[in-house]
Backbone as JSON, one array per atom type, in Angstrom:
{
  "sequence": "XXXXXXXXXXXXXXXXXXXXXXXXXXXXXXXXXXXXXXXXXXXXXXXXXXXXXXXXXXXXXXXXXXXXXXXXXXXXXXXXXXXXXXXXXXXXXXXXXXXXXXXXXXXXXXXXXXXXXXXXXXXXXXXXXXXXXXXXXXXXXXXXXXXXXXXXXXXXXXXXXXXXXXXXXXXXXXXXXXXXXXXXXXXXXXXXXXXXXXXXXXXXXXXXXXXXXXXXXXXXXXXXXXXXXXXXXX",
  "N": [[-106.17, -80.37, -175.84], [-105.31, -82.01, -178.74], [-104.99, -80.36, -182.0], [-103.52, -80.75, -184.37], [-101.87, -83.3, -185.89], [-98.97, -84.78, -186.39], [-97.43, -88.18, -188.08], [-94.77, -89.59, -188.67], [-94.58, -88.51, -191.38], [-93.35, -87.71, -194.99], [-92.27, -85.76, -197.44], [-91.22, -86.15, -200.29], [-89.67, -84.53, -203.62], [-89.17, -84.6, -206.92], [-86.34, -84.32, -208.39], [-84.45, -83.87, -211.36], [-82.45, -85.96, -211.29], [-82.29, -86.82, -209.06], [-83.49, -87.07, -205.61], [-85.54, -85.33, -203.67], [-85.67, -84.88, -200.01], [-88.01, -83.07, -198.69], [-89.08, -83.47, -196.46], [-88.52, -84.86, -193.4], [-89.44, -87.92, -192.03], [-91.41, -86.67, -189.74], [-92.46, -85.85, -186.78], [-95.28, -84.3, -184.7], [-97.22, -83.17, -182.81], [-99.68, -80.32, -182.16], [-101.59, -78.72, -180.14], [-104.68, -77.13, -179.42], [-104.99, -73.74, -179.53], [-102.86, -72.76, -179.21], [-99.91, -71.13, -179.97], [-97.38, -70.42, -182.26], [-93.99, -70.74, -183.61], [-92.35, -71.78, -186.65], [-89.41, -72.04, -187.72], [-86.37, -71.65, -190.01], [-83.91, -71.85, -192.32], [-83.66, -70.71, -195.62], [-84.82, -73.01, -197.43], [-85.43, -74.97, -195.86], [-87.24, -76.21, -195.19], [-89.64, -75.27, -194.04], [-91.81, -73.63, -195.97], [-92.72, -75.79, -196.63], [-93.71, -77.43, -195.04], [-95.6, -75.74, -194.56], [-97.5, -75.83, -196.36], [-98.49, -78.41, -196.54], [-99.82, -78.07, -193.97], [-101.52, -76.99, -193.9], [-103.06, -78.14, -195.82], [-103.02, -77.75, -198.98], [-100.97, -78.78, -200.08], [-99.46, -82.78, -200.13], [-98.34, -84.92, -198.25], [-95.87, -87.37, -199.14], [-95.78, -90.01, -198.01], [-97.08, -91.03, -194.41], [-99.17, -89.48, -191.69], [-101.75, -86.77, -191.55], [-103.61, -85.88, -188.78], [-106.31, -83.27, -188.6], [-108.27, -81.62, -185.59], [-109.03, -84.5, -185.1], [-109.56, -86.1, -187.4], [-108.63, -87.68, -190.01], [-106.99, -86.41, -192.43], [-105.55, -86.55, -194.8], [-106.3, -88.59, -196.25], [-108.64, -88.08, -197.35], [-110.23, -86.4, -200.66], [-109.49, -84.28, -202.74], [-111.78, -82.7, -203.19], [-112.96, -82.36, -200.85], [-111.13, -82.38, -199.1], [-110.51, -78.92, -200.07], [-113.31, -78.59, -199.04], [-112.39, -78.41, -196.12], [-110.36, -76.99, -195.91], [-111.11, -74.47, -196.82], [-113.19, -73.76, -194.5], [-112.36, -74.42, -191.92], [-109.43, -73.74, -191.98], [-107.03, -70.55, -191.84], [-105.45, -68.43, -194.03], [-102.63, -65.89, -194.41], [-100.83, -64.4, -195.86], [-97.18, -63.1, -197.12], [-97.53, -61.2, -199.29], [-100.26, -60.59, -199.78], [-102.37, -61.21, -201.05], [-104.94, -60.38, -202.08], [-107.46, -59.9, -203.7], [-107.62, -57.87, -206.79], [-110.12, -56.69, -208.13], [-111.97, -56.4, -206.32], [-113.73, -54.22, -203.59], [-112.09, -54.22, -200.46], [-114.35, -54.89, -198.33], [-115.68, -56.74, -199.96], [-113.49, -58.17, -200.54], [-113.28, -59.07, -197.8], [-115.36, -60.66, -197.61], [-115.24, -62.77, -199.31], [-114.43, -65.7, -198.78], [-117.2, -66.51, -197.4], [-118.88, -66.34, -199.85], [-117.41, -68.51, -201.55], [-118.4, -70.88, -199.87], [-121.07, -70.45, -200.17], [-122.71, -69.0, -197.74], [-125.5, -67.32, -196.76], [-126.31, -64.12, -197.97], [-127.22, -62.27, -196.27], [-125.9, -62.73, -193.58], [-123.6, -62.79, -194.58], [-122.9, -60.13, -194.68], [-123.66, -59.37, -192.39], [-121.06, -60.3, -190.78], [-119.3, -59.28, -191.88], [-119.28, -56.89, -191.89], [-118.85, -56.29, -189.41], [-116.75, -57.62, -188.65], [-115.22, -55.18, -190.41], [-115.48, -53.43, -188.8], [-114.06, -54.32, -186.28], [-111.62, -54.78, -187.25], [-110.68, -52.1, -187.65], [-111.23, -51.11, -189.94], [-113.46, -49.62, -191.12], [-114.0, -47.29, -192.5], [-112.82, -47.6, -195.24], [-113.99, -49.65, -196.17], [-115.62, -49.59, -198.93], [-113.07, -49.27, -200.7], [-110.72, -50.31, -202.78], [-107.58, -52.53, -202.88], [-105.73, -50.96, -204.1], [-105.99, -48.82, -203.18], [-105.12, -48.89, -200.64], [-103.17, -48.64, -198.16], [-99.92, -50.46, -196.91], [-100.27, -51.43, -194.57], [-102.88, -51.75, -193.98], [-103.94, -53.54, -196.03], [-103.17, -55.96, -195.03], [-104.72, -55.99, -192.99], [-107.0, -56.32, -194.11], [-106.36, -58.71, -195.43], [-106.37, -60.57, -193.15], [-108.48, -60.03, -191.89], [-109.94, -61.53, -193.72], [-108.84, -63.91, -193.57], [-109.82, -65.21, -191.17], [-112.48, -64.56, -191.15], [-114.55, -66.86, -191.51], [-114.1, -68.11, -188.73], [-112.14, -69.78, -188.63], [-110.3, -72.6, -186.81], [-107.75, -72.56, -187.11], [-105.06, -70.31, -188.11], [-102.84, -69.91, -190.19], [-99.77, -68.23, -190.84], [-97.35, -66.78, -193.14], [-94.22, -65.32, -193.08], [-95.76, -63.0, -192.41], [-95.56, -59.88, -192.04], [-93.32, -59.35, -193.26], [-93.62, -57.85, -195.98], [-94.31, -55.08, -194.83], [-93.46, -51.85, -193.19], [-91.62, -51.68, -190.37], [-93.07, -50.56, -187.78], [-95.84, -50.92, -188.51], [-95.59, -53.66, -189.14], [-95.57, -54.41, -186.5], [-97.91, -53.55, -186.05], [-99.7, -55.3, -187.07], [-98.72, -57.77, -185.98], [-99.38, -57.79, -183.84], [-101.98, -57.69, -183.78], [-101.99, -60.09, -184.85], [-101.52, -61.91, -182.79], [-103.81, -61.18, -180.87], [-105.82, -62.26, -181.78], [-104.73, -65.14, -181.42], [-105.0, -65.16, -178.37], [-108.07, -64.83, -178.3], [-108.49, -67.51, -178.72], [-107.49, -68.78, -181.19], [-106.04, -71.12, -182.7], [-102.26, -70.16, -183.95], [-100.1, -70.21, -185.8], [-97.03, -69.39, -187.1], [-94.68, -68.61, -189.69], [-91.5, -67.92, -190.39], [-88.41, -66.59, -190.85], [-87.29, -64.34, -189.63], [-86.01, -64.16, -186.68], [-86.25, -62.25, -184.51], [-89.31, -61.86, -184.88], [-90.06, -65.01, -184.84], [-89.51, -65.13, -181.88], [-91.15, -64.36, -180.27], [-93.67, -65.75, -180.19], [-94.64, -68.33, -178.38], [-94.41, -71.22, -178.44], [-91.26, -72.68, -179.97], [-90.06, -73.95, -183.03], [-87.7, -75.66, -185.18], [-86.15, -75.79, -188.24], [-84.29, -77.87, -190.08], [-83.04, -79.14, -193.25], [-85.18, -80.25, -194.3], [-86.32, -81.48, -191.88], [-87.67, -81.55, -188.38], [-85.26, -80.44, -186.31], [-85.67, -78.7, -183.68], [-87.76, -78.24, -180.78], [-88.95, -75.85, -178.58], [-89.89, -74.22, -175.79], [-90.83, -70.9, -175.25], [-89.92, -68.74, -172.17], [-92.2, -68.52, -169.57], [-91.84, -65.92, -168.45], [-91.21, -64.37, -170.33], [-92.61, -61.83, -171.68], [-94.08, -60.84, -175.31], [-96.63, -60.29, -175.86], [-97.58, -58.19, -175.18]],
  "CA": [[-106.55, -81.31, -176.9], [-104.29, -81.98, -179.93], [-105.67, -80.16, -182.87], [-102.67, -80.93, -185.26], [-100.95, -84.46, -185.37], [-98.24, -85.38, -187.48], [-96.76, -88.95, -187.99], [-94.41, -90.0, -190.26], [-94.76, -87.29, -192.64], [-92.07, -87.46, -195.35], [-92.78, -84.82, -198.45], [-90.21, -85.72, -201.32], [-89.67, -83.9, -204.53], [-88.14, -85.38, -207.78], [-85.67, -82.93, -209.11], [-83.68, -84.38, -212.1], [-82.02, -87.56, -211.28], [-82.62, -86.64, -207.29], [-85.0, -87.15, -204.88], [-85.48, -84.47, -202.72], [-86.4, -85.03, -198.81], [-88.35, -81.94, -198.12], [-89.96, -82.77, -195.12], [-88.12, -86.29, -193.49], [-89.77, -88.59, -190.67], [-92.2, -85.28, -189.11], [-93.68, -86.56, -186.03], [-95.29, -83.49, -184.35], [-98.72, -82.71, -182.05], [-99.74, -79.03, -181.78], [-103.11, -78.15, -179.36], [-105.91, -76.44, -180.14], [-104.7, -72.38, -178.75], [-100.92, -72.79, -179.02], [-98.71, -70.16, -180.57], [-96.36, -71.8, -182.6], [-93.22, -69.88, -184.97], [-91.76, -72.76, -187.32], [-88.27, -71.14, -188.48], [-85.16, -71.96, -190.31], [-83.44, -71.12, -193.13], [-84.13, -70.87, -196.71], [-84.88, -74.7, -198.19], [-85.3, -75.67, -194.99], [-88.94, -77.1, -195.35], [-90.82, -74.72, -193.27], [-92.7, -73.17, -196.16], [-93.54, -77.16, -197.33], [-94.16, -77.63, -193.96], [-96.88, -74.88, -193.7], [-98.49, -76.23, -196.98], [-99.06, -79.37, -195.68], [-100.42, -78.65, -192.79], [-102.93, -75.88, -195.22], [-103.69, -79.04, -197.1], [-102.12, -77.18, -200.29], [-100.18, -80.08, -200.25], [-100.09, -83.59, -199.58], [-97.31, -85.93, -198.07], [-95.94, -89.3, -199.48], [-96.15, -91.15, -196.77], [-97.41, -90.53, -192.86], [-100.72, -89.2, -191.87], [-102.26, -85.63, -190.66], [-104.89, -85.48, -188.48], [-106.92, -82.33, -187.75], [-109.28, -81.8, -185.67], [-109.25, -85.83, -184.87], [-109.84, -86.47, -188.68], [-107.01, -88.31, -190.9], [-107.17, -85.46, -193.47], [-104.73, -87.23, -195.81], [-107.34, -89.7, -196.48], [-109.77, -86.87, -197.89], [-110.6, -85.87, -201.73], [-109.36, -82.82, -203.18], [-113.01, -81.76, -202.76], [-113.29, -83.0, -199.29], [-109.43, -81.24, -198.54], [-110.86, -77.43, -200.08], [-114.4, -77.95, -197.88], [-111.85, -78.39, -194.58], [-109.54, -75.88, -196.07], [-112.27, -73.06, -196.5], [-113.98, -74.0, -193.25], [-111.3, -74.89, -190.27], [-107.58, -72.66, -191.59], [-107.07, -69.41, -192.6], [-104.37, -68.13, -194.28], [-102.23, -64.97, -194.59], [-99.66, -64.09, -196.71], [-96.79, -61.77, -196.98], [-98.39, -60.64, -200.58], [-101.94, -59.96, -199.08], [-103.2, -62.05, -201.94], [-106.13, -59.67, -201.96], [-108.1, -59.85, -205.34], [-107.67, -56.4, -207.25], [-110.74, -55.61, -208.58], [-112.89, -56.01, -204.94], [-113.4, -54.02, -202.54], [-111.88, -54.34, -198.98], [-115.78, -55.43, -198.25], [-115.84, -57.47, -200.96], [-112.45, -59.21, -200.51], [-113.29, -59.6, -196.5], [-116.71, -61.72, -197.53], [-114.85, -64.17, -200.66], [-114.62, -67.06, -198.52], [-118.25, -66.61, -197.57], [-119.37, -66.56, -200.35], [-117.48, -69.53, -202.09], [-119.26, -71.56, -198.71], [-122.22, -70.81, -199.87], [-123.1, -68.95, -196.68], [-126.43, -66.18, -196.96], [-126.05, -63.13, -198.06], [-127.2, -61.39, -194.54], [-124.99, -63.48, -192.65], [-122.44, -62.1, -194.54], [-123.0, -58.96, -194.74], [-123.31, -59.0, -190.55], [-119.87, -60.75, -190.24], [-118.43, -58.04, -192.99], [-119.62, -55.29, -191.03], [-118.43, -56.83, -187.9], [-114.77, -57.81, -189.15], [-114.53, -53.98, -190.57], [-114.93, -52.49, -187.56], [-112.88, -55.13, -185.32], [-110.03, -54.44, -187.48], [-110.54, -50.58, -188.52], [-111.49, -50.68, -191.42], [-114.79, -48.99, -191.58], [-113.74, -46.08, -193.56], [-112.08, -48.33, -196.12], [-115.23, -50.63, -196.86], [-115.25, -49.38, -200.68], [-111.63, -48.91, -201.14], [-109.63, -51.59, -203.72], [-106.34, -52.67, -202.31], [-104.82, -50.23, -205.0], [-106.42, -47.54, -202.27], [-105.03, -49.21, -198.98], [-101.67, -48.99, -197.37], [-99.69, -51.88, -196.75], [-101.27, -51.92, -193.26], [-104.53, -51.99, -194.4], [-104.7, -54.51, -196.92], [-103.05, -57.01, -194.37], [-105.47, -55.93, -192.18], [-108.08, -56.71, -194.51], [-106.32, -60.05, -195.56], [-106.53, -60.82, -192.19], [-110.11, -60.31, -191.46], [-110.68, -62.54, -194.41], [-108.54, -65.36, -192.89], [-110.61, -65.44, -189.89], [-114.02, -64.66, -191.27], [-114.86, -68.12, -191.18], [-113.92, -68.52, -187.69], [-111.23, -71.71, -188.73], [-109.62, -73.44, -186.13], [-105.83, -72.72, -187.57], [-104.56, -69.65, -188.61], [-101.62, -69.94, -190.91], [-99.26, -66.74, -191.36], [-96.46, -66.77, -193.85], [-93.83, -64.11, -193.24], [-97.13, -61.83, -192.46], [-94.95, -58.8, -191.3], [-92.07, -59.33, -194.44], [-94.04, -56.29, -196.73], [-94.18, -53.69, -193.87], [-92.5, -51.24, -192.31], [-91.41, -51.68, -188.73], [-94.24, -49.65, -187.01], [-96.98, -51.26, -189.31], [-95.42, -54.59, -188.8], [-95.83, -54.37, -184.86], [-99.68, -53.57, -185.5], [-100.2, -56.57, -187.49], [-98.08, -58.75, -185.65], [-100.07, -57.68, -182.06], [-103.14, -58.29, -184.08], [-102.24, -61.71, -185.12], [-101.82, -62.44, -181.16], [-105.19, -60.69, -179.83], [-106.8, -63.37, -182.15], [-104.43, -66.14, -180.57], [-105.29, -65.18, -177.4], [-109.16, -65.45, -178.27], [-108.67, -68.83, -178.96], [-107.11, -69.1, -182.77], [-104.11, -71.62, -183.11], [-101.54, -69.35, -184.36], [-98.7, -71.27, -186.79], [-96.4, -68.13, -187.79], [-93.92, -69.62, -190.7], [-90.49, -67.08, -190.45], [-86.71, -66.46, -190.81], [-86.82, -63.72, -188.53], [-85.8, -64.67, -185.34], [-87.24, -61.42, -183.5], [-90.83, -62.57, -184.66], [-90.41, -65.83, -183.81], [-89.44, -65.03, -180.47], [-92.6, -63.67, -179.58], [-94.37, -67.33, -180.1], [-94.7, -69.46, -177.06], [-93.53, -72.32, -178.8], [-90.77, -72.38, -181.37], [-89.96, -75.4, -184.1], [-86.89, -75.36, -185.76], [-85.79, -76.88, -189.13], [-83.02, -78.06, -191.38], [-83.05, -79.56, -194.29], [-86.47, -80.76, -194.01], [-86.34, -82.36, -190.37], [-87.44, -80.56, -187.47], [-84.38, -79.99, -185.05], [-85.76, -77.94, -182.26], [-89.19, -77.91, -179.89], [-88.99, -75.36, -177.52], [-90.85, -73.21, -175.51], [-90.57, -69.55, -174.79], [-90.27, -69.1, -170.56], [-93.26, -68.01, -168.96], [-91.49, -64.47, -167.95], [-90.72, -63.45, -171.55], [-93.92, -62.02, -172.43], [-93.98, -60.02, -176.13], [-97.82, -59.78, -176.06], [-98.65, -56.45, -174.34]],
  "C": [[-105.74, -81.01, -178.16], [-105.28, -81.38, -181.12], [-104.97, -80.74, -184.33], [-102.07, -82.21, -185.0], [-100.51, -84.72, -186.41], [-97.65, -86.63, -187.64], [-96.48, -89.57, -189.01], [-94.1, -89.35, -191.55], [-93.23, -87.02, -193.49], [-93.24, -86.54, -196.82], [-91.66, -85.27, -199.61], [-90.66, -85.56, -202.96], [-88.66, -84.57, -205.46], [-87.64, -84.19, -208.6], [-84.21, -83.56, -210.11], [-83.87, -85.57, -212.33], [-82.22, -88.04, -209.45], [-83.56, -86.7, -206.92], [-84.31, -85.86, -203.49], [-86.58, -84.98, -201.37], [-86.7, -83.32, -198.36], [-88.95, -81.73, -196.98], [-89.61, -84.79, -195.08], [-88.65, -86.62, -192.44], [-90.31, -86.76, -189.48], [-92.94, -85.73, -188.27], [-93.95, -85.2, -184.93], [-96.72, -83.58, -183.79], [-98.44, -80.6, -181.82], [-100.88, -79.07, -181.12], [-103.39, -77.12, -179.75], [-105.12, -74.75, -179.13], [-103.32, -72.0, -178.88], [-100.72, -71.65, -180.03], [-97.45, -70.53, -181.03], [-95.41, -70.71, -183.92], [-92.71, -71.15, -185.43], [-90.87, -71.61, -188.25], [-87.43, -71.95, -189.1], [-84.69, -71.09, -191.72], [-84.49, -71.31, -194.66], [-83.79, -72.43, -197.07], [-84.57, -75.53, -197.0], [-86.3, -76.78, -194.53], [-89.78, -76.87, -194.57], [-91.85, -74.12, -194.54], [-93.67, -74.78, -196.69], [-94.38, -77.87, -196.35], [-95.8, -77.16, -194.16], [-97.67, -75.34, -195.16], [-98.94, -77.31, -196.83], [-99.9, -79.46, -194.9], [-102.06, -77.85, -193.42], [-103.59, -76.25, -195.91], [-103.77, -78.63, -198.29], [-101.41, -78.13, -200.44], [-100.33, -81.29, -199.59], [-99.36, -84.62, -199.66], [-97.06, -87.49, -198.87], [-96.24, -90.5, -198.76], [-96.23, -90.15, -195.53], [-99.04, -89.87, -193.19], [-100.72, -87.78, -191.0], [-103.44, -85.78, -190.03], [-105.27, -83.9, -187.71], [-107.75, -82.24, -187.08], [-109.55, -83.6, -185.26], [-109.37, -86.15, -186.31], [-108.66, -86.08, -189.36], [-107.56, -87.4, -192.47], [-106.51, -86.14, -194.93], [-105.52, -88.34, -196.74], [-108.29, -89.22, -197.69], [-109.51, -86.89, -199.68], [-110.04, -84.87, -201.82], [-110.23, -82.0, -202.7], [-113.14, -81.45, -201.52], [-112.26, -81.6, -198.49], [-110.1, -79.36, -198.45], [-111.85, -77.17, -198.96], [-113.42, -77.85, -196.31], [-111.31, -76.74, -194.51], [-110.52, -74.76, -195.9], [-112.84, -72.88, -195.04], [-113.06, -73.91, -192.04], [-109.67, -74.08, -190.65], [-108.19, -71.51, -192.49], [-105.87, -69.12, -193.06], [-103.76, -66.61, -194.61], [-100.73, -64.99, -194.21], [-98.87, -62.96, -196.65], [-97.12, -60.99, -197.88], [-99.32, -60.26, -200.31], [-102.58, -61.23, -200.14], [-104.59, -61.44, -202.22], [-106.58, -59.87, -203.45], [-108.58, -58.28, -206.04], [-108.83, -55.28, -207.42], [-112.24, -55.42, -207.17], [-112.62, -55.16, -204.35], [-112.56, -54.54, -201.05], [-113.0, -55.11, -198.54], [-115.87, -56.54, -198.94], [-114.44, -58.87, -200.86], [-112.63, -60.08, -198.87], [-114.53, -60.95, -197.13], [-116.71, -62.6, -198.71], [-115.15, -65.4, -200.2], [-116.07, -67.37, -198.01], [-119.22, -66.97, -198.27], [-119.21, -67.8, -201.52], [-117.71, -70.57, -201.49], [-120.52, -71.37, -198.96], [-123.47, -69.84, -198.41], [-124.32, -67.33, -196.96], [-125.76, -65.34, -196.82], [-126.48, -62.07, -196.68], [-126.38, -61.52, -193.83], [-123.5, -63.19, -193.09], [-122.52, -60.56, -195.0], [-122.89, -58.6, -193.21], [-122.42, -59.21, -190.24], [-119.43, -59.85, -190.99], [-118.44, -56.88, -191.84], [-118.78, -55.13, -189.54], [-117.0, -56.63, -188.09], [-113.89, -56.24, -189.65], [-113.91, -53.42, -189.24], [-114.28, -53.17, -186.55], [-111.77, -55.16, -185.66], [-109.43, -53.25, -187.86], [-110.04, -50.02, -189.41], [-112.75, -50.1, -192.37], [-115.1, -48.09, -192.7], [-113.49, -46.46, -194.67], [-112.87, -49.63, -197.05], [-115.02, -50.71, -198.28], [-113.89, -49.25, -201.15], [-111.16, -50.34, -202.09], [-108.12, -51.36, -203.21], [-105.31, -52.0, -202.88], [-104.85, -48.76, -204.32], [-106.02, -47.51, -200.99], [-103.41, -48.99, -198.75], [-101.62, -50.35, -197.42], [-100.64, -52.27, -195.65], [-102.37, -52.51, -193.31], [-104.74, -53.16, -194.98], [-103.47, -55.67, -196.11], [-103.76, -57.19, -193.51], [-107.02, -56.9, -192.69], [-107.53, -58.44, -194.86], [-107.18, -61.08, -194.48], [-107.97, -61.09, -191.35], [-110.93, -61.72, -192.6], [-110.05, -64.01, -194.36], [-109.16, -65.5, -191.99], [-112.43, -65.07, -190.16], [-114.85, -66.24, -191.32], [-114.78, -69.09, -189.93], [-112.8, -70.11, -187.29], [-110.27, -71.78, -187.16], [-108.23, -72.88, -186.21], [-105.88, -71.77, -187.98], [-102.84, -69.86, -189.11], [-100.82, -68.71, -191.74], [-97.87, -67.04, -191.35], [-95.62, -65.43, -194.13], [-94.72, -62.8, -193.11], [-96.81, -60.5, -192.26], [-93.7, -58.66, -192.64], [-92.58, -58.2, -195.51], [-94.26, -55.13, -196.04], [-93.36, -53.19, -193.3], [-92.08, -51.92, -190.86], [-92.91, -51.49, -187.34], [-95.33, -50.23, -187.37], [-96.66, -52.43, -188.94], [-95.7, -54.86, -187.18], [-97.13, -54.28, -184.84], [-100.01, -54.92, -185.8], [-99.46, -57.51, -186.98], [-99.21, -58.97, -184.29], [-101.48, -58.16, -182.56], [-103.65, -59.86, -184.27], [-102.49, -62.35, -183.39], [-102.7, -62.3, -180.52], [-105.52, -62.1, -180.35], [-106.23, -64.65, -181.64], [-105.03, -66.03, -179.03], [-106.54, -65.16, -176.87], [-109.2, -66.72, -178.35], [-108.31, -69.72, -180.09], [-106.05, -69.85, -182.28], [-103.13, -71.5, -183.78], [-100.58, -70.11, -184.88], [-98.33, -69.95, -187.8], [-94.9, -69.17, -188.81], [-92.77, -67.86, -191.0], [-89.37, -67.44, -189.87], [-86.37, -65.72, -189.97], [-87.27, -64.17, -187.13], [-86.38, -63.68, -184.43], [-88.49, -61.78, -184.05], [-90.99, -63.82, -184.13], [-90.26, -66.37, -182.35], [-90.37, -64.83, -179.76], [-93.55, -64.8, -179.11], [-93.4, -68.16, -178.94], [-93.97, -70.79, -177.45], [-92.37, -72.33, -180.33], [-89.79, -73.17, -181.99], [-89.01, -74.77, -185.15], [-86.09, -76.2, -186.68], [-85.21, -76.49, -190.0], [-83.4, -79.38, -192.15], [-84.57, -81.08, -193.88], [-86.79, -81.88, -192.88], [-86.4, -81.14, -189.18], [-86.15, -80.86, -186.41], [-84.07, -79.48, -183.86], [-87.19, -78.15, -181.81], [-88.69, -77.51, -178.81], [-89.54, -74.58, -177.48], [-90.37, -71.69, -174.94], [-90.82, -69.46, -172.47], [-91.43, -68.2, -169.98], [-93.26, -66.34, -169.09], [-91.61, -63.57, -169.04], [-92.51, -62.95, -172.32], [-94.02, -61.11, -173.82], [-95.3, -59.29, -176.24], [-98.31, -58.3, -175.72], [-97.79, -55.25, -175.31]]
}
C-alpha cells in the first residue's frame, strides 16, 4: 500500500530576478515499509525534497498524499497535528534541546500531543532501554557522546510510533564505528515496520537502502532498487 504519493510537485524559489526550480514535475509513490536513500549532490533538491515530504514545506503546485490524505490541502495547524503524529525526524545536529534531560528530550513530542503523563513516562522508560540509554536518563546532551544523543534523538523520532521516519545525513556527526551503530539502528526499526527515507551524499550509506532515488537539479533522475543478494542489514 502506497503510503507516500507525489504528483506534479514543483517547489520554486524566487532568488533575485530568477526563479528557481527546486523540485520540477516530482511524480513519485513510496509504500508503507520501504527503505528508501534519496541522494545527489549539493543543490540538488534532496534536502527540499525531504522537507516536503516532513510537511516543513509546501509545494507550488502538485499534490502529496499520505497515508491516503491530500496533505497539501491541510492548515498549518492541521500539517503540525500530522507532522507530530505520523513522521519523525532525525537530524545530523541531534537537535536535542540543551537544557533537558535525555528523558526529558525522549518524551517532548509527547508532551506537545497532549498525551498523559503515565503513558509517557511508560513509553520513556521503554525507548531508554530499547536504545541503551538507561544509565543516561538524567544526563543533558552536554553529558552524552555523539552516539548517544543520536541515539536519544532517535528514540524521540519514533516515540510517537509515526508512520515515516525521516533521516537527514543521520551518520554525518559521527565517527565511523558510532556511525555503523546508528545506521544498523535506523534499519532494525525499518525492518519493524517504519518507512525509512534516508536523505545523503554518501553513496556507501545509500547503498545499504533497498531502494535508491537520485537527483539533479531538482528532478529525480534515478529509481532503482538494490538486488535482493546485496544485503547490508546484518
Amino acid at each position: 500500500m502506497a503510503l507516500i504519493e507525489l504528483a506534479g510537485i514543483e517547489r520554486v524559489f524566487r532568488l533575485g530576478d530568477a526563479d528557481v526550480h527546486a523540485l520540477a514535475g516530482i511524480d513519485l509513490s513510496i509504500d508503507s515499509g520501504e527503505y528508501v536513500a534519496i541522494m545527489g549532490q549539493s543543490g540538488s533538491g534532496k534536502s527540499t525534497m525531504l522537507n516536503l515530504l516532513g510537511l516543513l514545506d509546501r509545494p507550488n503546485t502538485g499534490t502529496y498524499h499520505l497515508e491516503g490524505r491530500d496533505v497539501t490541502t491541510l492548515s498549518p495547524d492541521e500539517q503540525a497535528a500530522v507532522r507530530s503524529r505520523r513522521i519523525g525526524f532525525v537530524f545530523q545536529s541531534f537537535h536535542l534541546v540543551p537544557r533537558l534531560t535525555a528523558a526529558e528530550n525522549i518524551a517532548l513530542p509527547m508532551s506537545l500531543a497532549g498525551i498523559p503523563p503515565a503513558e509517557r513516562d511508560r513509553r520513556v522508560a521503554k525507548a531508554l532501554k530499547d536504545f541503551g540509554l538507561d544509565n543516561r536518563a538524567d544526563h543533558r546532551p552536554d553529558e552524552l557522546s555523539g552516539g548517544q544523543r543520536q541515539r536519544v534523538a532517535i528514540a524521540r523520532a519514533t516515540i510517537m510510533h509515526p508512520a515515516l521516519l525521516l533521516a537527514d545525513e543521520p551518520t554525518g556527526n559521527l565517527d565511523r564505528a558510532t556511525g555503523e551503530e546508528v545506521i544498523h539502528l535506523l534499519e532494525t526499526l525499518n525492518q519493524s515496520g517504519v518507512t525509512l527515507i534516508i536523505v545523503t551524499h554518501d553513496h556507501n550509506l545509500g547503498a545499504r537502502a533497498a531502494r535508491h532515488l537520485v537527483m539533479e537539479d531538482g528532478r529525480l533522475t534515478s529509481d532503482s532498487r538494490r538486488p535482493a543478494s546485496a544485503d547490508f542489514s546484518s
